[in-house]
N, C-alpha and C positions, 0 to 999 in steps of 0.2 A: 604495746603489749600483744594486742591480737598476730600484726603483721611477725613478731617472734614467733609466735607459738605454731602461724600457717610454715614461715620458714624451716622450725625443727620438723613439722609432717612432713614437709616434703623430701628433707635432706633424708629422715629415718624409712622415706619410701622408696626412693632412692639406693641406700644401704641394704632392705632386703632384697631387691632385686639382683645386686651384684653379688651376695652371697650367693644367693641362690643359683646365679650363675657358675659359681666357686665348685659349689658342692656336688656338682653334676658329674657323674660318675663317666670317664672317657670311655667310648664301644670299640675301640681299636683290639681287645680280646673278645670281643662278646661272640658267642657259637650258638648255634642255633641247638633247640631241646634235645630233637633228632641225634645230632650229632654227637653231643655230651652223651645217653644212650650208649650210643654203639662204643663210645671212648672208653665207658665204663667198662662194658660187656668186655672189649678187648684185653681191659685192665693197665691203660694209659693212665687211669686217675687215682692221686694218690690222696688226694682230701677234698672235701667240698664242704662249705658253710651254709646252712639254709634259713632265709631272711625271707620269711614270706612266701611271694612267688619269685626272689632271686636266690639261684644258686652262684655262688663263688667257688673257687678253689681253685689249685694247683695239679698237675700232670708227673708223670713219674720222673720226667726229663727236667722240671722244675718251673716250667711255663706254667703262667696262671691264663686263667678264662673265669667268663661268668657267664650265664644263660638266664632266661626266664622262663619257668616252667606252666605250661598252660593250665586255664581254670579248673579245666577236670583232671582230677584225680587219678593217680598212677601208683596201684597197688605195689607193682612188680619192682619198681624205681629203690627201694628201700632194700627189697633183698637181694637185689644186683647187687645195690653197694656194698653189704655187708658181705657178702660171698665174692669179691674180688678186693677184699683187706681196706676199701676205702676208711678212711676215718672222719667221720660224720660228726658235725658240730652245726648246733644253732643258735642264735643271737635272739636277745628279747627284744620284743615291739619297744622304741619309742617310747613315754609315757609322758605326754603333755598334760601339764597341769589345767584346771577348768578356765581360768587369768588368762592363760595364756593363749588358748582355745576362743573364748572370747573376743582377745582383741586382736588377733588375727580376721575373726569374722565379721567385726565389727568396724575395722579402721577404714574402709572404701566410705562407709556411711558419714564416720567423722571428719573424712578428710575431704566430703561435699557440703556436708555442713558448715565446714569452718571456711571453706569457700564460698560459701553464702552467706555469712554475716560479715565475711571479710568487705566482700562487697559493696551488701545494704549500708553499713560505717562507712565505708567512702563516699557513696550516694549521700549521706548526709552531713558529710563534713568534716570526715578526719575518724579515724576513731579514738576511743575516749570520749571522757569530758562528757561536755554538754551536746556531741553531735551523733552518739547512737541511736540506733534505731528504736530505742525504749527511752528517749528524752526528746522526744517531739517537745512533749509539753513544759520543756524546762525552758526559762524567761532565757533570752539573749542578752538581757540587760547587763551593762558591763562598768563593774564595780571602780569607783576612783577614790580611794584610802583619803581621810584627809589630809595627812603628809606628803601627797601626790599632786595634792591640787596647788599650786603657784599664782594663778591669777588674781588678782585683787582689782576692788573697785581702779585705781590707777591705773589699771591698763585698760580700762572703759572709756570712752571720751565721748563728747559728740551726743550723748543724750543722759541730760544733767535730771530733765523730769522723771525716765523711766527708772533712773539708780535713785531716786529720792522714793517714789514708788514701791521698791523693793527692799531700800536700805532697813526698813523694821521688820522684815522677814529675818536678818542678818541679829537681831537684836533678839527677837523672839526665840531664836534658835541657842542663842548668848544665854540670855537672862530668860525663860519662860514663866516663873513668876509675876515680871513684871507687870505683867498682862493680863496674867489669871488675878493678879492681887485683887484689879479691878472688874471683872466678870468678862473681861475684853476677851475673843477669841482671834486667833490667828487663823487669816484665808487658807483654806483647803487646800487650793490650788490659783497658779496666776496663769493666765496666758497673754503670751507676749506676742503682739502683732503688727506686722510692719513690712517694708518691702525688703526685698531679697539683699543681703548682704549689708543690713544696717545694724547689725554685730548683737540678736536674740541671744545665740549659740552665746557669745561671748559674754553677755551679763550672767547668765544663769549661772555660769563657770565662775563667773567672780562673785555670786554670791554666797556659791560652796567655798570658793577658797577663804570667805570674809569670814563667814559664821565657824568653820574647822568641823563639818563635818563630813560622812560618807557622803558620794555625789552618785548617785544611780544614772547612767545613759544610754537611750535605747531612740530607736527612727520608730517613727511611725507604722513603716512598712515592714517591720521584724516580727509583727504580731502575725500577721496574715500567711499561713501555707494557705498549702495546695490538699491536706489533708482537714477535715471537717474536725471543731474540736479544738484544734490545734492552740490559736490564738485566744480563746477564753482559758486553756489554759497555761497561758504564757501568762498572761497578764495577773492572775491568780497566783502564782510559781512567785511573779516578781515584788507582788507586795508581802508575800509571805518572807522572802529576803529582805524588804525594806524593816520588816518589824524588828527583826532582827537584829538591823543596826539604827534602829530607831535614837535619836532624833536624824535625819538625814533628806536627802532631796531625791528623787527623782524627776528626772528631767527626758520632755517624751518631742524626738524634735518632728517637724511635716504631722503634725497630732492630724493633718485634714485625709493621709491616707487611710486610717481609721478610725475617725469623726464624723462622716461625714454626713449629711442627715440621711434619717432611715427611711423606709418607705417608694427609694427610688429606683431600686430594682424589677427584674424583670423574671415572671415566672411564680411559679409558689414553694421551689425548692430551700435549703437550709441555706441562708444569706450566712457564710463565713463573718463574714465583717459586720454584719450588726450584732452576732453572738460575741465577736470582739467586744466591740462598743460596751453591749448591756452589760458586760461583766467590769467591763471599766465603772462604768456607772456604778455597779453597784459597789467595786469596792473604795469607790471614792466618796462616796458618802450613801452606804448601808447599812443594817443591823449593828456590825462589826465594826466600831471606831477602829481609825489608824491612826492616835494619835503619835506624833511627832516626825509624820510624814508629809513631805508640802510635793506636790506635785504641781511642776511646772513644765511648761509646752510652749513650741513656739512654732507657728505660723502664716505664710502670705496669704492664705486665704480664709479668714473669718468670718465670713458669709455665707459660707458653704457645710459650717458643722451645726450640729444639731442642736434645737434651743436646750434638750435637756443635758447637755453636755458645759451649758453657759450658763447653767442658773447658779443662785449665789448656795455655796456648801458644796459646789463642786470646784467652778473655775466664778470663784468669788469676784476676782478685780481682773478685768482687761487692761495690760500697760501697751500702752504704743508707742512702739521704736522705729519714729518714722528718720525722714532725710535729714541730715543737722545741718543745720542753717551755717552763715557764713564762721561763727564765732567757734561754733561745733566742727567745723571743719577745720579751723585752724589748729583747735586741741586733739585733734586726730592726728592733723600732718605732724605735730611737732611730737606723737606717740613714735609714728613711725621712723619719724627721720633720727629719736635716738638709737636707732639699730642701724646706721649708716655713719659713715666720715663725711661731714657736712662741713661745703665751704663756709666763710666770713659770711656772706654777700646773699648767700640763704634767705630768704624770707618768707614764713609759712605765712604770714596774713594778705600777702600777694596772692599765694599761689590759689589759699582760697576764695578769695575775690573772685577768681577768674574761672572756677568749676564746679557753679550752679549747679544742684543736682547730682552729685556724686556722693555714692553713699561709701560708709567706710570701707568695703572692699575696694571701690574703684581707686580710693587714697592710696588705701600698701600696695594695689597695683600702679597705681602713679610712682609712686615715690621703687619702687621694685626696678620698674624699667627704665626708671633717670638713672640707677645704679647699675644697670645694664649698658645704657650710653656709656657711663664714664668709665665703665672696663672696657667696652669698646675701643675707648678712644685712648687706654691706656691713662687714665687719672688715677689720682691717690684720692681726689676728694669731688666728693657730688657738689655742684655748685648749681645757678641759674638756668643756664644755657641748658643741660641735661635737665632739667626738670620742666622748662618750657616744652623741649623737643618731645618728651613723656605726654604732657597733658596734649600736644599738636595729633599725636599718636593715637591715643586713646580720644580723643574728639573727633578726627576726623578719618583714623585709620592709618594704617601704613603707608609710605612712599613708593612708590609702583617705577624707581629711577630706570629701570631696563624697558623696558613700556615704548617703543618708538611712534611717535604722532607725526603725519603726515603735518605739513605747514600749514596747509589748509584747516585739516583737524582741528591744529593747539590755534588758531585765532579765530575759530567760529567757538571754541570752549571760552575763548578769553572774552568775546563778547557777550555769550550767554553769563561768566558767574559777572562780568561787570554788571549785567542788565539786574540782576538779583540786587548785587552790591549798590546801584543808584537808587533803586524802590527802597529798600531798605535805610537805605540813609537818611532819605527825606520822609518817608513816611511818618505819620506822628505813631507815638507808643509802642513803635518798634525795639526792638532789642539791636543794640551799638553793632557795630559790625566789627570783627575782630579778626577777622583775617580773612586774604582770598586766595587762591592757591589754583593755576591749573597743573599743576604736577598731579599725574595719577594716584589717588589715595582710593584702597579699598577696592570696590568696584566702583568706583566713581571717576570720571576722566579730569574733576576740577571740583574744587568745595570752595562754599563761601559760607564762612563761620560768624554766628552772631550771638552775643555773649548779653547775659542781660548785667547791669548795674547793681543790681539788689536781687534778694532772694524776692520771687513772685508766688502768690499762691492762690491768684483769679485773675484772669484778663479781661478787659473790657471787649468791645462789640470793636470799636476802634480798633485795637487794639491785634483784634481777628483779622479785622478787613485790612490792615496793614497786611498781614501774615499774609492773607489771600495776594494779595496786590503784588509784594515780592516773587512767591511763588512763581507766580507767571511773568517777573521780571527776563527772565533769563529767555524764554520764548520770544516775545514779545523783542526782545535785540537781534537775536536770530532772526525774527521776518524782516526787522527793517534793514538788516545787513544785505540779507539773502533772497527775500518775497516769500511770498507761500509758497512755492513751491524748493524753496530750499529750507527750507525749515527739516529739522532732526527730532530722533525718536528721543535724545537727549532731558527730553521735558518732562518723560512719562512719569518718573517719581513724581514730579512738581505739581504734575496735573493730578494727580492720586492722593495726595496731600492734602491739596489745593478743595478737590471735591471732598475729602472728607470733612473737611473745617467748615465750608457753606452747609453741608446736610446737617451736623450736628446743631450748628446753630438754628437750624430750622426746629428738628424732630428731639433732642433732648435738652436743650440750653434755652429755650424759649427767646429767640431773640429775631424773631422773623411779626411785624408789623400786623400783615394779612392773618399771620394763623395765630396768633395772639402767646400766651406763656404755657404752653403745653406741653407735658412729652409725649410725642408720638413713636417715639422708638428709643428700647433701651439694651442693653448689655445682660444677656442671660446666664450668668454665674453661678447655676444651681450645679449644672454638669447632669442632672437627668437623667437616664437612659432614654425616659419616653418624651423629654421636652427637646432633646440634642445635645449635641456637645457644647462641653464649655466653650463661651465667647460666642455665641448665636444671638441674633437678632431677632430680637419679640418686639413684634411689629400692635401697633395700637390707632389703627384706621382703617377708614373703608377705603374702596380702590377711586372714590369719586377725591376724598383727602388726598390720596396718594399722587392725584393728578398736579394737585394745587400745590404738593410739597415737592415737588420734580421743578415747577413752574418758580415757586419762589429761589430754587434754591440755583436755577439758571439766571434769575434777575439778582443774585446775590455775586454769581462767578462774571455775571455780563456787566455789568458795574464797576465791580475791581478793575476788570481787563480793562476797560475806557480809560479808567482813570490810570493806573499803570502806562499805557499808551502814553495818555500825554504828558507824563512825567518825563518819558525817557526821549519823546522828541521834541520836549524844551528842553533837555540837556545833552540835547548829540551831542555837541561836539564831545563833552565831558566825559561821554561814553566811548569817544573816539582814542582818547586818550589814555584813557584806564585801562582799555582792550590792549594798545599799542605797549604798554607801561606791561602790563600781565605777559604780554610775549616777550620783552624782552626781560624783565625780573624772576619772569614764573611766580613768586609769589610778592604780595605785597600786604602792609602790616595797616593798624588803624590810622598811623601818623600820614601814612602816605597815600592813603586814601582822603584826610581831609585836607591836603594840599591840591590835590586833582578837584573836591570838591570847594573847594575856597578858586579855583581858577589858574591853579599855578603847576607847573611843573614837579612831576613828584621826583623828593629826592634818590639816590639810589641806595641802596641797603646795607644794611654793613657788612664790612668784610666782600664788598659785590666787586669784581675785576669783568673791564669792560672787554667782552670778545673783539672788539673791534680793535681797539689797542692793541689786543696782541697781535691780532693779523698785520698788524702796521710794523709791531714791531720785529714778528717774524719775517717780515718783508725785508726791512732795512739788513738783519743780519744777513738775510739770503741772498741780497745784492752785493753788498761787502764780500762773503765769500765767493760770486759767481766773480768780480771786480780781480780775489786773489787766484781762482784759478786760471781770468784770462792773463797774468801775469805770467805765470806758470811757466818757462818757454817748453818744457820739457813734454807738457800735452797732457798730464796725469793731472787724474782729479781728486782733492786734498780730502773733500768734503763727504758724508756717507751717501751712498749709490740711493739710500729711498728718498733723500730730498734734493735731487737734481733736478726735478720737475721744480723747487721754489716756493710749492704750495705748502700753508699751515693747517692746520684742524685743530685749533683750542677747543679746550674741554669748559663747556660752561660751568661758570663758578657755581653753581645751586647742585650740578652733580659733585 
């Protein structure tokens, strides 16, 4: 509407200026005062019109002219004309109406004005609607009809306790009686907490679409300008729509960008975002009941909002949507995979066997990119092979096939992930080893992948020092290959790792002997301004502690390493061979790792075609044809000009 109304000022500004150009009288007759005078006096003028200070008129010959007669006054000018027979006529001024006077003098003014709100509506997002300059304070919350909403509990999987949780939200929204019959009150609000893509978003949506009613949706961070005011009253704006379409949900998701506790700022000016908050507060449970508003919020960090924001009458019940276990993962894959053409041979309780720790985003991105393969490879249907190749992908990274390693390189790589892969194998309470790979994946030049059995949810001290012990597997092959002084920078993740796992166990895990079950250092999650940024270390000892926690936590890494050591030089040879196996395979699987580890020859891989073969066999044709052209009598050679040299270059089967 605005951008019309700029567009007609300008066109109508436009159109007077070419009139005006129109109406401009041409000076191709115009004679100076003087001269008209003496014209007259001679009796050359036969009429003249008087408009003001312009004369017009005509000559006795029929030529017209006009002049302009100066400001002062000319008595004698009148009785010239009349004493030489001119005939004298005058025209009336003009008479513009007061409208019309007006917005002549007015239209510069309007037509900067409407250039400056034209403006400030763009600065704040479009104009109309909710992003004018006089609707700061209108809520951004954006309304979902409940004939809009589709999701249902059924498209939830993977967290059976958190939709048991909320399913009487869905009821109470149903039937509200039922509840009240008995004095029972329905929670205020829930908040949903858990790690990042363990599908929050997606319950709250299937609780609107269970119950049928309006779904209110808004971030956390839409509260917050840059202007003071703003956010208290968005949040005011938004429950005043909520009432509206009461019974109904609003759903507030990263609730911790303006949760978060108060008091942590810096300065004594007006904290924007705690006048957020308090007004949250108060209308989630103040004076003014809301009933048949359920405010839900969801979360990764719960430790960082404010207690009065989690007391019960605000955010009554905390659900936790944490990682789904192997069972949970299977009723996610098998969500996803009906949106896919799935082979026979599919098996979604394999697949989550095999990926530990994968919350449901990493699933539809699993199951995304196996469907990615198999248009790659030109299929009709997602089978095994594309869904292994997906979890290899997202485990260990991309395939880095253009990546060229020096000989040297790919077999000091293939000793280092072997030297990983033997500590690992034999270590007790290790996690199985599941694949080793020196193909470039990621920024990494080689992986070795270790898959656990069962979902884990505490590890033993064992269990570490294995951890610790592999870690430095890969070194530790590297010196005995190479000595210390050919040892690589190769290790530095491992050592980083490595060191982390001894110190925690010293300073937050209590599991170091000498300094008994203590924590000396923990994870500062407050986010602060005046204690530092999120993720700092709040240290809890003196510098004489500090000495002893350095000291344990070197007899914790110098321990591993011994023991490490003499694993892998009681099993050189084994190491020799898994290396030798890694250079020619590139990768090799868990089967063929416990054949190396049982003593025996690992077999070769499927679908694997031996480079050597073919050189042999490009040999023999190449001879055969060098055989027909020395037949040849005629000297001409049959064969093409780039293999007369004889030589082959097979393409390894892993590319």
């Amino acid at each position: 509407m605005m951008k019309n109304i700029l567009l007609w000022l300008v066109i109508a500004a436009v159109l007077l200026t070419v009139f005006n150009n129109f109406n401009t009288t041409p000076d191709t007759n115009r004679i100076s005062y003087s001269e008209f005078v003496k014209e007259v006096q001679e009796g050359r003028v036969a009429k003249v019109i008087v408009d003001g200070y312009t004369i017009s008129g005509s000559r006795t010959n029929g030529a017209t002219f006009d002049t302009v007669r100066p400001a002062a006054s000319d008595p004698k000018i009148m009785d010239d004309l009349l004493s030489n027979n001119v005939v004298v006529e005058g025209r009336m001024p003009d008479q513009q109406s007061i409208w019309t006077q007006l917005l002549l003098a007015s239209f510069p003014i309007l037509l900067i004005l409407a250039i400056f709100v034209f403006f400030m509506r763009q600065m704040q997002g479009g104009a109309g609607g909710k992003g004018g300059p006089m609707s700061f304070g209108k809520s951004k919350a954006r309304l979902l009809p409940e004939d809009q909403i589709k999701t249902t509990f059924a498209d939830v999987a993977g967290c059976d306790e958190a939709k048991e949780d909320t399913s009487e939200l869905v009821d109470f929204l149903r039937e509200p009686s039922k509840f009240q019959r008995l004095g029972g009150k329905i929670p205020r609000g829930i908040l949903m907490c858990g790690p990042p893509g363990t599908g929050k978003t997606l319950l709250a949506k299937a609780i609107a679409g269970e119950a049928k009613v309006p779904f209110f949706t808004i971030s956390g961070s839409d509260f917050v300008e840059m202007f003071v005011g703003v956010g208290a009253s968005r949040v005011r704006d938004m429950f005043e729509q909520a009432k509206k379409h009461a019974p109904c949900i609003i759903f507030i998701d990263e609730i911790d960008a303006v949760g978060r506790n108060r008091g942590s700022g810096m300065g004594g000016g007006n904290d924007e975002r705690e006048q957020t908050l308090n007004q949250l507060l108060v209308e989630m449970d103040g004076f003014e009941g809301n009933e048949g508003i359920i405010v839900i919020a969801a979360t990764n960090r719960p430790d960082v909002l404010d207690p009065a924001l989690l007391r019960p009458g605000r955010f009554d019940r905390q659900v936790q949507v944490g990682l789904p276990d192997i069972r949970g993962r299977e009723q996610i894959l098998k969500v996803h995979l009906r949106k896919v053409p799935c082979d026979d041979d599919v098996e979604p309780k394999n697949i989550a066997r095999g990926t530990p720790g994968f919350s449901g985003a990493d699933l539809a991105n699993l199951v995304n990119e196996a469907a990615l393969f198999a248009a790659r490879s030109n299929r009709r249907l997602v089978n095994m092979e594309q869904l292994e190749l997906a979890k290899d992908k997202i485990l260990m990274g991309a395939e880095r096939k253009t990546m060229v390693m020096s000989d040297r390189e790919k077999l000091n790589t293939a000793y280092h992930e072997a030297g990983h892969t033997i500590i690992g194998y034999l270590m007790p309470e290790h996690d199985p080893v599941y694949k080793v790979s020196i193909i470039p994946r990621g920024r990494a030049l080689g992986v070795t992948m270790y898959l656990p059995e069962e979902d884990k949810y505490s590890i033993s001290k064992r269990g570490l020092e294995s951890q610790v012990c592999s870690l430095y597997g890969g070194r530790i092959a590297e010196e005995m290959i190479h000595g210390f002084d050919g040892v690589s920078t190769g290790a530095s993740n491992d050592i980083e790792r490595a060191t982390s796992i001894a110190r925690n166990m010293v300073t937050k895990w209590g599991l170091s002997e000498k300094l008994g079950p203590f924590a000396y250092e923990e994870d500062d999650h407050s986010g602060s301004y005046i204690t530092g940024p999120t993720g700092s270390k709040a240290n809890y000892f003196s510098p004489e502690t500090g000495k002893v926690i350095d000291s344990e936590v070197q007899d914790i890494i110098s321990r591993c390493y011994e023991k490490a050591t003499k694993i892998l030089v009681d099993n050189r040879a084994k190491l020799d061979v898994m290396a030798e196996a890694l250079v020619q395979y590139e990768t090799i699987d868990a089967k063929q790792i416990k054949e190396i580890m049982d003593g025996n020859k690992p077999s070769p891989p499927d679908g694997w075609t031996d480079p050597g073969a073919m050189s042999k066999d490009d040999d023999a044709v190449q001879k055969s044809s060098s055989e027909d052209d020395a037949v040849n009598k005629d000297g001409e050679v049959t064969g093409d000009s780039d293999d007369a040299s004889g030589q082959a270059s097979p393409k390894p089967a892993s590319e």
